[in-house]
Each structure stands twice: as structure tokens, then as C-alpha cells.
VEXLUMMI-897138 format. One record per residue (C-alpha): x, y, z. Coordinates in steps of 0.001 Angstrom, whole numbers, always signed. Layout:
N
       c1       c2       c3
        X        Y        Z
...
# end
This chain:
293
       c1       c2       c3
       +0       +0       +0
    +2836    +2319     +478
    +4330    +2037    -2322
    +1039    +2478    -4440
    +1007    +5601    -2233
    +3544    +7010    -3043
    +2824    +6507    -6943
     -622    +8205    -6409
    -1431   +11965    -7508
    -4772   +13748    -7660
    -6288   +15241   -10412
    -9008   +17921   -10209
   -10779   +21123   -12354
   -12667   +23966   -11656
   -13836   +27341   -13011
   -15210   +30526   -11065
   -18130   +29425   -10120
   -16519   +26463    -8110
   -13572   +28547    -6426
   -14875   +27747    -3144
   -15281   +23814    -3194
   -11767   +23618    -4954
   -10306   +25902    -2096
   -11969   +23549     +235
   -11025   +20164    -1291
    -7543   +21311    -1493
    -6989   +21846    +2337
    -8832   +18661    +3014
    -6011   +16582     +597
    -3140   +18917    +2528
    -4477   +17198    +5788
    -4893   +13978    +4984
    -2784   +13533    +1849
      +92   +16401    +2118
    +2968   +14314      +75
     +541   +13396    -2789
    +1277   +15986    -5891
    -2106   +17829    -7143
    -2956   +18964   -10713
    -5901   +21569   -10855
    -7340   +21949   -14354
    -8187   +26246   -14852
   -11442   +26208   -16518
   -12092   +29684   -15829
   -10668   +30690   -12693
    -9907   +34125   -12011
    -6370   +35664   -11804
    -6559   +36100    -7546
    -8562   +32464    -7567
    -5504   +31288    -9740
    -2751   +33039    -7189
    -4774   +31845    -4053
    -5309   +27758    -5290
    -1071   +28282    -6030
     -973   +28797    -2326
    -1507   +24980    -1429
    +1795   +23364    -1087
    +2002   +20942    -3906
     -519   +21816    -6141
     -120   +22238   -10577
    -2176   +25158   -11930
    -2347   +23775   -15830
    -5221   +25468   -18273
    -7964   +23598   -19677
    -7317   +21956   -23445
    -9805   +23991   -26132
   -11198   +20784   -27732
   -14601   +22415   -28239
   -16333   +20501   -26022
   -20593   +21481   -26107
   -22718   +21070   -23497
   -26463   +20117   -24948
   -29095   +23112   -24381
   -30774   +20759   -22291
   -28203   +20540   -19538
   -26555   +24259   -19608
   -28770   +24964   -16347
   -27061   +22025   -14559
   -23424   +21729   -16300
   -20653   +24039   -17811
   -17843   +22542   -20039
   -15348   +22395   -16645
   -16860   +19008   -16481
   -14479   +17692   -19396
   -11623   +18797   -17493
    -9692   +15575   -16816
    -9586   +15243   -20497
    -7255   +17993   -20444
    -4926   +16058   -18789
    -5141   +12432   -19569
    -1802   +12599   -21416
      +39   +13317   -18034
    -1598   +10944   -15112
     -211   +10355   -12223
    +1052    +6340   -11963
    -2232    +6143    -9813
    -4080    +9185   -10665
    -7287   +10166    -7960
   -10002   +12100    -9336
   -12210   +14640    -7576
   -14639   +16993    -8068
   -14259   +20677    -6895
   -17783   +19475    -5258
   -15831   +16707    -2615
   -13904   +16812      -43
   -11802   +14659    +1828
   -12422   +13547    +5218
    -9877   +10303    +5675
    -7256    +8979    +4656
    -7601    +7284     +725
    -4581    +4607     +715
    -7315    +1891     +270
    -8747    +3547    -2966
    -4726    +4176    -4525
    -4398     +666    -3884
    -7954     -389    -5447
    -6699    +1049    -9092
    -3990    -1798    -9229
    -5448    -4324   -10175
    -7732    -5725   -13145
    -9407    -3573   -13877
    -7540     -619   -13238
    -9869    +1565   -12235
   -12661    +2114    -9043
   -15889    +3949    -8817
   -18511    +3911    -6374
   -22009    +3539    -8370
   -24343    +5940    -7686
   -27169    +5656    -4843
   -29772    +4712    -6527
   -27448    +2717    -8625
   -27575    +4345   -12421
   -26774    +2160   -15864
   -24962    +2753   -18688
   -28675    +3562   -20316
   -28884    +6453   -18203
   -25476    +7435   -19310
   -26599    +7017   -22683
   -29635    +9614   -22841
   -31758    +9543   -25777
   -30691   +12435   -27760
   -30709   +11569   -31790
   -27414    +9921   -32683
   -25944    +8797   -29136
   -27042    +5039   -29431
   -25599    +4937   -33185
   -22241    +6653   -31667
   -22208    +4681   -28449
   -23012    +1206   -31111
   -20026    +2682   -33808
   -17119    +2704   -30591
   -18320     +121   -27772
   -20557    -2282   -30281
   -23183    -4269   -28188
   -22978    -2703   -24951
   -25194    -3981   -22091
   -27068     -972   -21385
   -28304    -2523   -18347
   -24680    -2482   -16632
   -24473     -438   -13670
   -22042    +2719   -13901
   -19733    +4380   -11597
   -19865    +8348   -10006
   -17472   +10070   -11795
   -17311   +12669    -9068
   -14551   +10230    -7504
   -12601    +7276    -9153
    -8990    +5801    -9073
    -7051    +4480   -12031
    -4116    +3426   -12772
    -2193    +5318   -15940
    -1249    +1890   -17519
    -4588     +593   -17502
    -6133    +3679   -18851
    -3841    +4197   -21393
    -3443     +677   -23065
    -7095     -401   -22256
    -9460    +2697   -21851
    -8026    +5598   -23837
    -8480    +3935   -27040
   -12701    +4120   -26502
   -12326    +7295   -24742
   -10888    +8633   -27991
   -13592    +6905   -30205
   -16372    +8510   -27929
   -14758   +12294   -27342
   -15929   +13252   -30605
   -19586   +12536   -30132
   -19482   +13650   -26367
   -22088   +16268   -27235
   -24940   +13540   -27761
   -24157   +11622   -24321
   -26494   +12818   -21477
   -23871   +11641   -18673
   -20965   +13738   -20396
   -17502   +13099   -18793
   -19276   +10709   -16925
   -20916    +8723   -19510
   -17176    +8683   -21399
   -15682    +7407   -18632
   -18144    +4624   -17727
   -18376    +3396   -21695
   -14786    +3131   -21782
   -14535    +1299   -18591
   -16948    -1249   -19948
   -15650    -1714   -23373
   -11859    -2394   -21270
   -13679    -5233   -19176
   -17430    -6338   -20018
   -17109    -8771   -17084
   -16333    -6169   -14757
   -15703    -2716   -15711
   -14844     -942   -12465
   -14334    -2041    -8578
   -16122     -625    -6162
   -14248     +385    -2858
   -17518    +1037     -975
   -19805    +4167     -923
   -17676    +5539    +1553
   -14920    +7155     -330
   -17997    +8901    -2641
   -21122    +9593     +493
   -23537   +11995     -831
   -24219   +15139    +1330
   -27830   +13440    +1616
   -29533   +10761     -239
   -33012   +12402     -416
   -33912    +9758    -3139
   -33488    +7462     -462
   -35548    +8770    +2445
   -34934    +5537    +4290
   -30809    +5982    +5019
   -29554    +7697    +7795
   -28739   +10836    +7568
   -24934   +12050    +7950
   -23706   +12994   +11433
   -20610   +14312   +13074
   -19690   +11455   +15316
   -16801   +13232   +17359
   -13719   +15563   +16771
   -10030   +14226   +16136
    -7019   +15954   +18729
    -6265   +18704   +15214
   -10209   +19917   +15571
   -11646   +18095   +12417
   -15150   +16678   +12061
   -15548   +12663   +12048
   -18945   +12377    +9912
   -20366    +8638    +9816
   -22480    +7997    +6976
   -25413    +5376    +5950
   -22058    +3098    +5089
   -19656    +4063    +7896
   -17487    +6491    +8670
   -17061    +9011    +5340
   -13816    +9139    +3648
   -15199   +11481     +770
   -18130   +13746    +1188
   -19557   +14671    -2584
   -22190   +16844    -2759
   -23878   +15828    -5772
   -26429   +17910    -7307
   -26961   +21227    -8034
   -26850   +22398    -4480
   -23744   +23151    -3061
   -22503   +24114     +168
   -20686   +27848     -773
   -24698   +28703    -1748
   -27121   +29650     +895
   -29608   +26866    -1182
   -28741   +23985    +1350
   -30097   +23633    +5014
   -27672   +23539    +7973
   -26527   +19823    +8527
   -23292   +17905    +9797
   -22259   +17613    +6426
   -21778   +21363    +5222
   -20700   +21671    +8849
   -17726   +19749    +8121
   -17536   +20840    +4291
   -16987   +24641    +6347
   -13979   +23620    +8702
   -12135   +22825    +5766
   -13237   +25752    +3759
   -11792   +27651    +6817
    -8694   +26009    +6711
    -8530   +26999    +2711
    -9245   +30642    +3997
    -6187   +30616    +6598
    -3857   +29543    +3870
    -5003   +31159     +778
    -6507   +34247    +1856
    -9607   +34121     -520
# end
């Protein structure tokens, strides 16, 4: 596992708009990470957002590829391009390469999800909650099911897909046995309703029918709430460690990754008071005492 460790880098993106949650996230991985490098895709930062995310030890400012990426009519109220970001760096992964969304943040330690990504298959998600298939990823906009059939031909569309909020893969495994669908599918990404997502979770099926993706457990990717799913506990601060920081126990245990999924997010004033954007704000707090911003 230490070794893996040591291999493993984080890869992230954010424009404006998600300033905040990057800050955040990036004092969360200083805590509980500090040696692992950090590359932040620029999607649209601002000049002082760019200076203040430069002020977390260890992290890679690089700017977003132009590759023209679209974002159907249909989803501009939820999604902005940004979400394409770790195509901007797929060239350059880390040996074990941890993605994140500027909407997580870390609340443990994530050894057990580096060392996950080595193995076959190379790469761990944690489905979603309700559990989503690669026919939701699909959509039904004209064309995707004739562009999904021309790259991945005979997909089960009843195959359960990943979050791509949070995953771990290994570089090898993405480059000799994803990357080639990944390229296929970029091209059409416009007609996919689950954008990156859907691109990742295609590719990770076409590399291994039989089992695209392992799942480490839902808690290294626990939802803020799971109000599709009125019958789970709700998240709770269970205690506070000797440095101060929140210990939030989830429906699964005690919450490695907190991901707040949706269109809600904890910098707005749209979410209710609860444990989890109570512990989402120590670490903003801590991004605030080293950055400034």
C-alpha cells in the first residue's frame, strides 16, 4: 500500500463558479494527503482564484485543453464545459491518478482507494445511490445510441455505472485499455447525457465487459444526503479528532469522501444547515487561513 502511495497523484478542475469547493477540497487533501502531488485543471478561474489555489503546497495550476467541447441546451442549467476537465490532462496521469470533483472533499485517509486502481481492472468507482446504468449514461438524444453502437458495439445498457465525481485508475490501464474508446467517444461527447461521466463509464466497460470498475464502498464517494433514499440515515458528526476536524459517519460508515452531488452546493445559501456542510466549512476555513480568498 505504500508504495502504491507514493505513486498516487490527484487530479481535479474547476472554473469561477466552483472557487470555493476547490479551495476547500484542497486543504482537506493537505491534511490527509500532504505528500501526494495535485494537478488543478483552470477552466475559468480568475487571476486572484488562480494566485490563491497556487498557495496549497504541492498543487499544478495547468489550463484547460480547447477541444470544443458542447454542453447540450438541455443541460446548460445544470453543467458548464469544466466538467471535461480531466480530459485535459489524460496525457500526463499520475502512476495512480485520484479524481475529484471541486464538489468533494476529503475527510480520511484514501490509501485503500490508490491501492484499489492496481489491479484488473484498473480503475474504481462507487455507483451511484440509486445505482444508475450505462442507459442512463446514454440519454436519448438523436445519434448517441448509433455513436455509443459505432465505438463500444453491443454494450449492455443494463450495466451499472460508476460516479465520476470520484474514481482511481491506474495510468497503464487507462492508457493501453481505456483511452483507445475514450478517444472513439470524445468526438460525439455532445450527444451523451452523462458527459464526462458517460465517457468514462463506456470506456470502462468496453476495457472489461465482465467487470468494468471495482467498487471500494460508498464511503470514499457519500452523498451530502440521499433524499432519493428517504430511508438511510442521515450524515452525522460522530466526534472531533485531537487537530479539531469533524468525524462524519455515513449510511455506510465512517465518510472518507463527502460529494455533494447535485446542483446544491454548500458555498450557496440553497442547502439547510446539517453535519455535512458543517464539516464541508472547517475545511473551507482552513482553505481561507492559507489562501486568503
Amino acid at each position: 500500500m505504500e508504495s502504491t502511495s507514493a505513486q498516487t497523484g490527484v487530479v481535479t478542475k474547476a472554473d469561477a463558479q466552483f472557487f470555493d469547493g476547490i479551495n476547500a477540497l484542497l486543504a482537506s487533501l493537505r491534511v490527509w494527503h500532504p505528500a501526494w502531488p495535485i494537478t488543478v485543471v483552470d477552466c475559468g478561474l480568475t487571476l486572484p482564484q488562480r494566485a490563491a489555489i497556487l498557495r496549497h503546497e504541492g498543487v499544478k495550476l495547468v489550463a484547460a485543453v480547447d477541444r470544443g467541447f458542447v454542453i447540450p441546451e438541455v443541460m446548460r442549467h445544470y453543467y458548464t464545459s469544466a466538467v471535461y476537465g480531466f480530459f485535459s490532462v489524460h496525457d500526463h496521469l499520475y502512476p495512480v491518478t485520484i479524481h475529484l470533483d471541486a464538489d468533494a472533499v476529503v475527510l480520511g485517509k484514501l490509501d485503500d482507494l490508490a491501492a484499489a486502481a492496481v489491479a484488473d481492472p484498473g480503475i474504481c468507482g462507487v455507483p451511484d445511490y440509486p445505482e444508475l446504468t450505462l442507459a442512463y449514461q446514454l440519454g436519448e438524444l438523436a445519434g448517441a445510441r448509433d455513436a455509443l453502437d459505432g465505438a463500444v458495439p453491443g454494450a449492455d445498457l443494463d450495466s451499472r455505472t460508476f460516479n465520476g465525481g470520484v474514481f482511481a485508475v491506474d495510468a497503464r490501464y487507462y492508457e493501453e485499455r481505456m483511452r483507445p474508446f475514450v478517444d472513439r467517444l470524445l468526438p460525439h461527447h455532445e450527444l451523451f447525457w452523462g458527459n464526462d461521466m458517460a465517457i468514462m463509464n463506456f470506456a470502462a466497460y468496453a476495457a472489461n465487459r465482465s467487470r468494468p470498475y471495482i467498487d471500494p464502498g460508498h464511503i470514499y464517494n457519500t452523498r451530502h444526503s440521499y433524499r432519493r433514499a428517504p430511508g438511510l440515515a442521515p450524515n452525522r458528526i460522530a466526534g472531533w479528532d485531537r487537530r479539531g476536524l469533524p468525524k462524519l459517519v455515513g449510511p455506510f460508515g465512517r465518510v472518507r469522501v463527502l460529494h455533494f452531488v447535485g446542483k446544491d452546493k454548500p458555498w450557496a445559501t440553497t442547502l439547510p444547515d446539517n453535519d455535512s456542510v458543517a464539516c464541508w466549512r472547517v475545511y473551507r476555513e482552513l482553505a481561507r487561513q492559507t489562501t486568503g480568498l
